[in-house]
N, C-alpha and C positions, 0 to 999 in steps of 0.2 A: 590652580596648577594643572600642567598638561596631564593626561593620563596616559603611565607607562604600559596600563593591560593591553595584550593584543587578544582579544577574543574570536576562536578558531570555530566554527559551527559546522559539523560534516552534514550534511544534508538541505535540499532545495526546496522542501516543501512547506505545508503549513508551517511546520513546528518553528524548523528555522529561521523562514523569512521573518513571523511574528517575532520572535525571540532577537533576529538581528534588530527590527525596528526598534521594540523597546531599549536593548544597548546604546542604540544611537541617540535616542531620546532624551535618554538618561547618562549617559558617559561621549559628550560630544567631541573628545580631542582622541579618545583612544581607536587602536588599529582593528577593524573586524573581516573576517576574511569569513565567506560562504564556500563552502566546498561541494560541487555539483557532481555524480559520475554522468550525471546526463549533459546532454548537448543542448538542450533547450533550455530558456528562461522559464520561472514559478511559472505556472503554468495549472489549469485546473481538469487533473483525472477524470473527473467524472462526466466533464465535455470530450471525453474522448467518443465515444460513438455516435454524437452528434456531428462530428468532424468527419469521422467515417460516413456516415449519413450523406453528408454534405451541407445539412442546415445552419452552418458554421463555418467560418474561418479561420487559419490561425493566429489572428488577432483577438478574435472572440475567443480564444481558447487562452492568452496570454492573460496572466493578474498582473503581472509588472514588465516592466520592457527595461531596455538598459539603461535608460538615462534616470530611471530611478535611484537604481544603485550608485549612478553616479553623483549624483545631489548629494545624496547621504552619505560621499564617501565611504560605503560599501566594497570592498572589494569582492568582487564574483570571479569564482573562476570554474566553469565548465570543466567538463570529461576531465574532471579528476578523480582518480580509482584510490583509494585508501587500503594500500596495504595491509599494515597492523600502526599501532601506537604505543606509545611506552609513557605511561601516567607519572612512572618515577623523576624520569627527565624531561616532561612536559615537550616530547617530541612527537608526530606523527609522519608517518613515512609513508610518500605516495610511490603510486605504483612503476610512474617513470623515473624513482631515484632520489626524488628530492626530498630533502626532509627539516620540515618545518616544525619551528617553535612558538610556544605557547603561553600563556600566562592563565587561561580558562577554557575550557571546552564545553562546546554542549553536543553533543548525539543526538543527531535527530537524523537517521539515515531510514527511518521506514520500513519497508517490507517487500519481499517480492512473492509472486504467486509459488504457491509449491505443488511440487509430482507425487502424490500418495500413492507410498509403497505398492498397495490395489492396482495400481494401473500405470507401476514404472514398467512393465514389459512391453508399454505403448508409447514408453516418453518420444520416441522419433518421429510418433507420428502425429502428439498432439501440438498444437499451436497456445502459448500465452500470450494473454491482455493485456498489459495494466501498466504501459509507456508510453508517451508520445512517438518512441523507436519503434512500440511495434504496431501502433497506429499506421508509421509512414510504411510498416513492411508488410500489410496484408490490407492496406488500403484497395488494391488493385483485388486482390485476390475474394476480396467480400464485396464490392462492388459490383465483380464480374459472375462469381458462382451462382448457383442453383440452389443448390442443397446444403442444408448443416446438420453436425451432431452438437451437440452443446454435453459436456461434463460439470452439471452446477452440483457447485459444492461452495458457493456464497451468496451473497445478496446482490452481490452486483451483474452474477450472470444472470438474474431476473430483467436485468434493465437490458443487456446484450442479446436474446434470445427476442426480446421485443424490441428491440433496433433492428434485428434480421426482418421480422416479420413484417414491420411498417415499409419495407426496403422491397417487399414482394417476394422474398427468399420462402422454399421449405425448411421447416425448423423443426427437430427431435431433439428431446432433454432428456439426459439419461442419469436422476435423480440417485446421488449418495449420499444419503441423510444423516451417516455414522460421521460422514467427512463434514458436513455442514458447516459453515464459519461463520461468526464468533459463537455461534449459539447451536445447540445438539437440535436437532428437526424431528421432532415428536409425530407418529401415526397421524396424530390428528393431524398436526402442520401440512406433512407431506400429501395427507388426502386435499386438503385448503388449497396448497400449491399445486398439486395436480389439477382441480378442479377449473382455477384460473386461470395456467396456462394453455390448458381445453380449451376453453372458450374463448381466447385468443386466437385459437386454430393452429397450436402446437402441441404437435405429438409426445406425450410424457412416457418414459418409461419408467415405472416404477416397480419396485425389488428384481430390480435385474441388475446385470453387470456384464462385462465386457467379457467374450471368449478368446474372440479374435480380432484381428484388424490387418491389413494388409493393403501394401499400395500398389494399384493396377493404372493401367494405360486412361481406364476409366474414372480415378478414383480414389478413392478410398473404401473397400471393403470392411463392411463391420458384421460381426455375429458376436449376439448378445448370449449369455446363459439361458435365457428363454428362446432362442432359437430366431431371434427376430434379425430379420437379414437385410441390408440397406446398402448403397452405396453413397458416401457423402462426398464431397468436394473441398471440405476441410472440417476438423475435428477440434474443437476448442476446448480449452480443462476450465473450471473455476472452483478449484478444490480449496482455496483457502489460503492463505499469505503465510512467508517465516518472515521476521525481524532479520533485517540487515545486520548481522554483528557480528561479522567470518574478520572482519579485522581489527575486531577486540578478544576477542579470544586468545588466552593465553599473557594475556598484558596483566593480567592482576588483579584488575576489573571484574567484580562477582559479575556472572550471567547464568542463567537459565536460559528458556526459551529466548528470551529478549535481556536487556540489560538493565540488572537489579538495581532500584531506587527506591529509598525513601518516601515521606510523603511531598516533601522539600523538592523532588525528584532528583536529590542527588547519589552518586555511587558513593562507593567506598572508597574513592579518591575527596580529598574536600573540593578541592576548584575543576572536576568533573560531572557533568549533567546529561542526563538522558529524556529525552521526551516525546511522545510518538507515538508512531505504532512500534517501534525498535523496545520502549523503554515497558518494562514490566514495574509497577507500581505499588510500595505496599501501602495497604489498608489495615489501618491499628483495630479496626470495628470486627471485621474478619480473621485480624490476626494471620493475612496470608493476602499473595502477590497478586494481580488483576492486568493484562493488558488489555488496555484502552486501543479503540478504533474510531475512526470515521475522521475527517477532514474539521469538524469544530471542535471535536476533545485534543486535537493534535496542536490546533492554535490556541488555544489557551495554555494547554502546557508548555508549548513554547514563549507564552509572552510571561509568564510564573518561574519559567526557569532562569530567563533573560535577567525578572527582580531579585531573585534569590541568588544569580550571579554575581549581582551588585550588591548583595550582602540584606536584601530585605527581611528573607526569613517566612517568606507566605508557605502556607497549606495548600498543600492540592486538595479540591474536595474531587472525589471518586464520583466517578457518574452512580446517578442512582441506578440499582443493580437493574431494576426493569426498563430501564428507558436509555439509548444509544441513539446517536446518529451515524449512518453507515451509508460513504458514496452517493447522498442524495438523499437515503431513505432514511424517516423515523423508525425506529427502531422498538417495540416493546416484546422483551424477552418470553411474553409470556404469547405473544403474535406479534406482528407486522401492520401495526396501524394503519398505514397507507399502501397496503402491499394491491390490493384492486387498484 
């Protein structure tokens, strides 16, 4: 018999894309619609400063192209902004007015970089990473400069501050360990990190913080709490990610930081699913909620949620607490296994 589900998925990333495959695998007559706010097709993040670089194209940068989704009767629709949704009436309402109905949903909208409180009196003048939009918007601008400050406050501005440097660029990292993402950056750590991006031949600053900053004919003016005085050419933050869920909020939908799941990774909706970096997950073992990061915990919970869609019933197992994958890197909570 045909299948009446139309399965609605907000998000273009891992989580999704896995998640629409298995749908399709598994329920081949039913309607699946992917819902993008980006312009671009899946696409893999962490080849983004390779693109900058130049060592790459944006074909090498693509996982799927359109005629994928078309085989699989897919439907993709790009720059679509998601309002809010209403889980009672299995409605979602986009940004330009329309408003679309449901039979299942899954959440998997991600995360974007955030401005800590520390260093909102600079938000104008720092620059974020972490889209192919803002790849194409300072392409030019890191290409052509001179000089950087780097704000690492994650794992991935380790791999950004050494794409400047292999680029021939000046690079200063100004080290906040409290802000650190996903993981707190322990004395030790940050001495480790200090040490290596030394030797790289990138100026660390560490327990200092921003005084001032100011945009001149030159520049960008910086004075650190230590008195350390520079002028940079752009200013980059990498403090850490929030979960996309400004339009779940208010719908019904428990959230915290991210959007509260099960270990099913379902919400408090039955035929609503979160999975991602969006989705905060509980753990019966801990008896409390854990978000998951990095690009292979986001595709498995998407292809787990896509089964559980279909009524399977699987487990998420919780990554083990000392071991993650994050944008590239192994991850072990207690160090950085591959961080040299």
């Amino acid at each position: 018999m045909p299948s009446n589900d139309h399965y609605v998925i907000i998000g273009n990333g891992p989580a999704g894309n896995h998640a629409a495959d298995v749908l399709r695998k598994n329920d081949p007559d039913a309607r699946i619609t992917l819902l993008s706010n980006e312009s671009m097709l899946f696409y893999y993040k962490h080849k983004l400063p390779a693109l900058i670089k130049g060592t790459i194209g944006d074909t090498e940068l693509s996982v799927k192209g359109a005629r994928d989704y078309k085989e699989k009767n897919i439907r993709l629709r790009l720059g679509q902004e998601v309002e809010r949704i209403d889980p009672r009436e299995n409605r979602i309402y986009l940004k330009h007015m329309e408003i679309m109905s449901y039979t299942k949903l899954l959440i998997a909208s991600g995360a974007s970089p955030r401005v800590l409180p520390l260093v909102s009196n600079f938000a104008k003048h720092l620059k974020l990473f972490s889209s192919f939009t803002d790849a194409l918007n300072q392409i030019g601008d890191i290409r052509n400069g001179r000089r950087y400050l780097v704000l690492g406050g994650d794992l991935v501005s380790f791999k950004f501050v050494r794409m400047l440097k292999s680029m021939g660029k000046e690079v200063d990292c100004l080290l906040y360990p409290d802000a650190f993402w996903p993981f707190t950056l322990t004395k030790d750590m940050a001495e480790a990190v200090n040490k290596s991006l030394t030797k790289d031949g990138i100026r660390v600053l560490s327990n200092d913080g921003l005084k001032s900053m100011n945009q001149t004919c030159e520049g960008i003016d910086v004075v650190t709490d230590n008195g350390y005085t520079a002028t940079f050419d752009s200013v980059y933050a990498f403090l850490g990610m929030v979960p996309n869920i400004s339009f779940a909020l208010g719908s019904g939908i428990d959230t915290d930081r991210g959007i509260l799941v099960n270990d099913h990774l379902k919400t408090n909706f039955n035929n609503v699913y979160a999975a991602g970096d969006c989705a905060q997950i509980y753990n019966p073992d801990i008896k409390s909620y854990w978000l998951s990061v990095g690009w292979k915990n986001a595709a498995v919970q998407g292809a787990v949620a896509a089964e559980n869609l279909l009524g399977a019933g699987y487990v998420i197992t919780p990554s083990p607490k000392s071991i993650l994958s994050v944008e590239g890197f192994t991850v072990d909570t207690s160090w950085w296994e591959n961080f040299d």
